[in-house]
C-alpha positions in Angstrom: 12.9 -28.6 56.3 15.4 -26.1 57.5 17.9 -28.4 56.1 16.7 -27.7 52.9 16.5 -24.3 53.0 20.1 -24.3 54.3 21.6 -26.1 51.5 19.6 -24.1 48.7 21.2 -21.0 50.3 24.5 -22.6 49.9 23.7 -23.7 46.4 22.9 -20.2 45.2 25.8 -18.5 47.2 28.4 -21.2 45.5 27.2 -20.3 42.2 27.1 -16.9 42.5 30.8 -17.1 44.0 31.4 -19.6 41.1 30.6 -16.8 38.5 32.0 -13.7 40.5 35.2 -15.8 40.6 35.0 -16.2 37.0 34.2 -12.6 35.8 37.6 -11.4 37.6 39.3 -13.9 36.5 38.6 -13.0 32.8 38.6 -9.9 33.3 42.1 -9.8 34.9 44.0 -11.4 32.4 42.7 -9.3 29.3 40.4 -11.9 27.6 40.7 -10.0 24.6 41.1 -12.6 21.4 41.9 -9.0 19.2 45.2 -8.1 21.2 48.5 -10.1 21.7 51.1 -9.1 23.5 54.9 -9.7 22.5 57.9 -8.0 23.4 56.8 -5.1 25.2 54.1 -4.5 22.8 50.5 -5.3 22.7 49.5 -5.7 19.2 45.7 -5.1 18.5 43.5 -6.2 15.2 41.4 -3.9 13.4 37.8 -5.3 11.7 38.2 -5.3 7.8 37.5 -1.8 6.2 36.5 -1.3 2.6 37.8 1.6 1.1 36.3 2.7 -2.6 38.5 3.9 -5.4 36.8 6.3 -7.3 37.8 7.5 -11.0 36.5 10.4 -12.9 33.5 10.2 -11.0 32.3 6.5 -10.5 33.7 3.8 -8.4 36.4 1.5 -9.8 37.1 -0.7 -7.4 37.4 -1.3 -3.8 40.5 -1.8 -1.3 39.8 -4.0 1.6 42.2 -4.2 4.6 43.0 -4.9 7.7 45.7 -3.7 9.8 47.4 -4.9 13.0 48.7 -1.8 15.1 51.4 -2.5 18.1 51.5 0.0 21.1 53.6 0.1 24.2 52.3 -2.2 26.7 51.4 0.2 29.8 49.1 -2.1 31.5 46.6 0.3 30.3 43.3 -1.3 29.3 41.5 1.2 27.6 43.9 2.5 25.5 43.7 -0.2 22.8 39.8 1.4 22.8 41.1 4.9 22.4 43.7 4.1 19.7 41.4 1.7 17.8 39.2 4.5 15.9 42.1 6.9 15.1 43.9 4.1 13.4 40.6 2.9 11.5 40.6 6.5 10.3 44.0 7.4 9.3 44.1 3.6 7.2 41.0 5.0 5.2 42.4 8.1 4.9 45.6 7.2 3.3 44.0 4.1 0.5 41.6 7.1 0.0 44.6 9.2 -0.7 46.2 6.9 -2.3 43.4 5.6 -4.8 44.3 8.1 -7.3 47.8 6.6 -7.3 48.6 2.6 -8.3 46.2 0.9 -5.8 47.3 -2.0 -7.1 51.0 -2.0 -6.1 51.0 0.8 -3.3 53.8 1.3 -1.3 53.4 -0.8 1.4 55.8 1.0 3.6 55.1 4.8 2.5 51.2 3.3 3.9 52.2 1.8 7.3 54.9 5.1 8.0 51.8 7.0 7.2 49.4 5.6 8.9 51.3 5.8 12.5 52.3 9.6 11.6 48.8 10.4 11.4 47.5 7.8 14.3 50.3 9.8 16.6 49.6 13.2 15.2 45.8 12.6 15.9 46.7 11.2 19.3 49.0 14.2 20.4 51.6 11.8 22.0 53.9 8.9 20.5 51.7 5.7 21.0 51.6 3.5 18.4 54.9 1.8 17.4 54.1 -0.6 14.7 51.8 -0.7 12.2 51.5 -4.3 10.6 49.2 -5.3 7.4 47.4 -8.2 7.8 44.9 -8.2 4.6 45.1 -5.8 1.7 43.0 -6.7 -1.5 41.8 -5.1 -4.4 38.5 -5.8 -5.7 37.6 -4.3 -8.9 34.2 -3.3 -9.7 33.5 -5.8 -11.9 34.4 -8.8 -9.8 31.7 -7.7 -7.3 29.1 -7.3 -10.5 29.9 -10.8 -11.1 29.4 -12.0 -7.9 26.3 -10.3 -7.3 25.4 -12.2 -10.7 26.4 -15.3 -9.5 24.3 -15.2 -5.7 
């Protein structure tokens, strides 16, 4: 009886131990699938935004992006998290800008020296290095009737 009880104790602690082990490991190396880490910088994927061009009143179409931004690699966790939303914002704000313009053909590198002006103006400090696109499509308002149509 007691031998039971012994090795049921020992089962539980392994286990345990097992998934302790496991959280730091994880945890440790930055199991982030979002962030990469090349030369000195860790680069960092934004989700997709959509960003509505609006004409004389009614919406014409819609941007959709997704940016890649590359900051120096500190060893700080967190500040991926802290740059995350100010670059989300500035991209919006300059394809909002930049919808009464050619959305069409923009100036792909008038947007990305934009963007990390404004992410390092927001931020107070020089942070973010690169900014990289990884999607940028135009979807006219008509293509999304249609495929409303079509569902």
């Amino acid at each position: 009886m007691i031998q039971q009880i012994v090795l049921g104790v020992w089962v539980c602690l392994a286990t345990l131990g097992g998934i302790y082990g496991a959280d730091i490991l994880f945890s440790a190396t930055g199991a982030d699938a979002k962030t990469v880490h090349v030369g000195g910088l860790a680069y960092t994927t934004i989700e997709s935004i959509t960003v509505p061009v609006l004409r004389e009143g009614s919406v014409e179409g819609y941007v959709v992006a997704q940016f890649v931004y590359g900051i120096r690699d500190t060893g700080d966790k967190h500040i991926a998290e802290r740059v995350g939303p100010h670059v989300v914002d500035s991209v919006f704000r300059v394809l909002y800008g930049q919808a009464e313009q050619n959305v069409r053909r923009p100036d792909l590198d008038a947007v990305k020296k934009e963007v990390r002006e404004r992410v390092n103006a927001s931020l107070g400090e020089q942070v973010v290095e690169e900014i990289l696109i990884d999607k940028l499509n135009y979807i006219s308002s008509e293509q999304v009737r249609c495929s409303k149509q079509v569902q």
